[in-house]
One Martini backbone bead per residue (centre of mass of N, CA, C, O) as a GRO file, in nm:
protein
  117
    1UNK     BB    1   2.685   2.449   8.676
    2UNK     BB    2   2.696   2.137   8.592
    3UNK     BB    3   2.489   1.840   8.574
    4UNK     BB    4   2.417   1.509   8.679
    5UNK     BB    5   2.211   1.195   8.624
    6UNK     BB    6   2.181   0.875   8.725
    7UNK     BB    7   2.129   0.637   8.572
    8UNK     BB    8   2.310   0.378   8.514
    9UNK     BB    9   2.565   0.140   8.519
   10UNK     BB   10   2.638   0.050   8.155
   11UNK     BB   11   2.715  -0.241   8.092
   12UNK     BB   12   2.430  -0.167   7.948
   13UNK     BB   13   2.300  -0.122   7.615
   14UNK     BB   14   2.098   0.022   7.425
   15UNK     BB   15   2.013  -0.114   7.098
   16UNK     BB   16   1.986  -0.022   6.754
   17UNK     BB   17   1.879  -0.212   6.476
   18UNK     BB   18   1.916  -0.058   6.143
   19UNK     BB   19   1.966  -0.290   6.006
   20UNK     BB   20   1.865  -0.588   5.764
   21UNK     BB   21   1.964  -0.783   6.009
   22UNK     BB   22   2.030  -0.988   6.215
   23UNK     BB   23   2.191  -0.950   6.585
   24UNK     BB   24   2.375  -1.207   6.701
   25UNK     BB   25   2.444  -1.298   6.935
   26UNK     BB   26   2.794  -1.239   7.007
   27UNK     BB   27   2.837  -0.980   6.847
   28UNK     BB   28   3.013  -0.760   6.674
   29UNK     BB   29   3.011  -0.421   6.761
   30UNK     BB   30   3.072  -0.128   6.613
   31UNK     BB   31   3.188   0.171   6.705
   32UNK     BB   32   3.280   0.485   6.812
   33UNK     BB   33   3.610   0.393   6.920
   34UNK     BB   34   3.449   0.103   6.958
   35UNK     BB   35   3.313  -0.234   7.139
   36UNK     BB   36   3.050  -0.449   7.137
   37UNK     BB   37   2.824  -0.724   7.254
   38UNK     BB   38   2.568  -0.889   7.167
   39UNK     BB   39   2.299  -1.039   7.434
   40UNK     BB   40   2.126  -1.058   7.178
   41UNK     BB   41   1.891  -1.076   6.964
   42UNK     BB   42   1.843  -0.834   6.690
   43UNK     BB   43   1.594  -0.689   6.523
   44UNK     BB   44   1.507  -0.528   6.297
   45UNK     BB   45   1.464  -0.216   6.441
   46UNK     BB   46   1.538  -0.326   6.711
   47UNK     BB   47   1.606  -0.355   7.085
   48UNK     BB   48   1.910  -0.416   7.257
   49UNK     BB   49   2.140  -0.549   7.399
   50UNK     BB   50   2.476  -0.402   7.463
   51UNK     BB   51   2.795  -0.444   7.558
   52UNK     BB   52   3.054  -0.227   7.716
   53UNK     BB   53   3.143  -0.445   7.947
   54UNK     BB   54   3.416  -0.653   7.978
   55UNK     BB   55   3.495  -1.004   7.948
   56UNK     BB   56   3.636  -1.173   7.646
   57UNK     BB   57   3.656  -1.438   7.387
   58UNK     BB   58   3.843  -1.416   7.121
   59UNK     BB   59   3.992  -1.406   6.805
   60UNK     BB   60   4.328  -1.430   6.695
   61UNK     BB   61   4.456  -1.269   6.430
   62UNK     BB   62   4.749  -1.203   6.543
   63UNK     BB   63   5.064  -1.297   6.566
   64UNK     BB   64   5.173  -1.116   6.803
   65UNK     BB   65   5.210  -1.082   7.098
   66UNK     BB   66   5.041  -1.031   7.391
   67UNK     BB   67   4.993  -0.858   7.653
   68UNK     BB   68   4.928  -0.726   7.938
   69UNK     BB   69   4.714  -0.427   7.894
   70UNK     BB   70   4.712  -0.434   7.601
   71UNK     BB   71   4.618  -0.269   7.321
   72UNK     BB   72   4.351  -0.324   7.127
   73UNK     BB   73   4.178  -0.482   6.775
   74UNK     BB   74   3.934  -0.455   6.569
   75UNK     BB   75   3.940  -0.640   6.203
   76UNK     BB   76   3.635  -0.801   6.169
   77UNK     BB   77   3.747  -1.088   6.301
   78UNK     BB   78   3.930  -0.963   6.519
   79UNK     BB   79   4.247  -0.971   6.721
   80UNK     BB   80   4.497  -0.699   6.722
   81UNK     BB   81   4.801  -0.492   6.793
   82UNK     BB   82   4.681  -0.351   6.535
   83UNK     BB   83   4.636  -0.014   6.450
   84UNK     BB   84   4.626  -0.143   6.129
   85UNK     BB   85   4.729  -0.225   5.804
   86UNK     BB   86   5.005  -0.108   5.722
   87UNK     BB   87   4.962   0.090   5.552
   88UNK     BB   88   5.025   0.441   5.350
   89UNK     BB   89   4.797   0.441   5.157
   90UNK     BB   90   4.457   0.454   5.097
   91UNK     BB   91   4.434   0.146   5.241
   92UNK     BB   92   4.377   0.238   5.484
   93UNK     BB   93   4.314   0.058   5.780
   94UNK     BB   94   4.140   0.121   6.053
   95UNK     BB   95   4.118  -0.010   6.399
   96UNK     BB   96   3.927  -0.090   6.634
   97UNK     BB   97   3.891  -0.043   6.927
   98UNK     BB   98   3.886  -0.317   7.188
   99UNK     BB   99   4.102  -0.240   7.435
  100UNK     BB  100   4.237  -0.492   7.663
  101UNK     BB  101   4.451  -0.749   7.772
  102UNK     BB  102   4.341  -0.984   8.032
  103UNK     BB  103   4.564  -1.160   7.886
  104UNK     BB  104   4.804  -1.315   7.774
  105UNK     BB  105   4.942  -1.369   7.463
  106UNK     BB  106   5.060  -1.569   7.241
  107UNK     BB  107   5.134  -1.592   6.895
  108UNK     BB  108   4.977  -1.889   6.848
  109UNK     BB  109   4.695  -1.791   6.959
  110UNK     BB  110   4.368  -1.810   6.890
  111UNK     BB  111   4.319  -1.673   7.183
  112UNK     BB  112   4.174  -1.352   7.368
  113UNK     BB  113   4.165  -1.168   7.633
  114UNK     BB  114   3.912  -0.893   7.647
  115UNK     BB  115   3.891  -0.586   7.787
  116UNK     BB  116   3.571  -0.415   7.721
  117UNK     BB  117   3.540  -0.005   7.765
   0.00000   0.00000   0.00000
């Protein structure tokens, strides 16, 4: 039988900005298959926070409504309802999952609260 052991909480999880350029507080992180956001700056080469749940408050890129609940993705400039751009040919570009709306948000709204985790 396999076991593990308590680490920590979760909430943050230390992140090295492996990049040649500081990663400023509240920037947005992809990882693989999800997104974090940086509670603090991070230069390169050094560790920081990075949050890895909770709610925060994105750029609504997508134009369509989005549900409380709904699936979101990150499409490197903010938050939008659509899991990719819609090409079909080699341009497909897959966006980064980003949570669920943690409220919903109408067609024409500026920004949406995303829980994520």
């Amino acid at each position: 039988m396999s076991k593990a052991s308590y680490w920590q909480r979760g909430e943050t999880l230390d992140y090295k900005n492996t990049g040649s350029s500081t990663i400023e507080a509240n920037t947005v992180v992809e990882l693989t298959g999800r997104v974090g956001i940086a509670g603090t700056d991070i230069a390169p080469g050094a560790e920081g926070d990075l949050h890895v749940c909770g709610v925060f408050e994105f750029d609504k890129t997508g134009t369509n409504e989005i549900a409380f609940g709904q699936p979101v993705y990150f499409d490197k400039t903010g938050i939008t309802d659509a899991a990719n751009n819609g090409e079909t040919s080699g341009s497909k570009i897959a966006y980064t999952p980003a949570g669920f709306a943690a409220k919903a948000a109408a067609a024409g709204d500026a920004k949406v609260l995303v829980k994520i985790g």
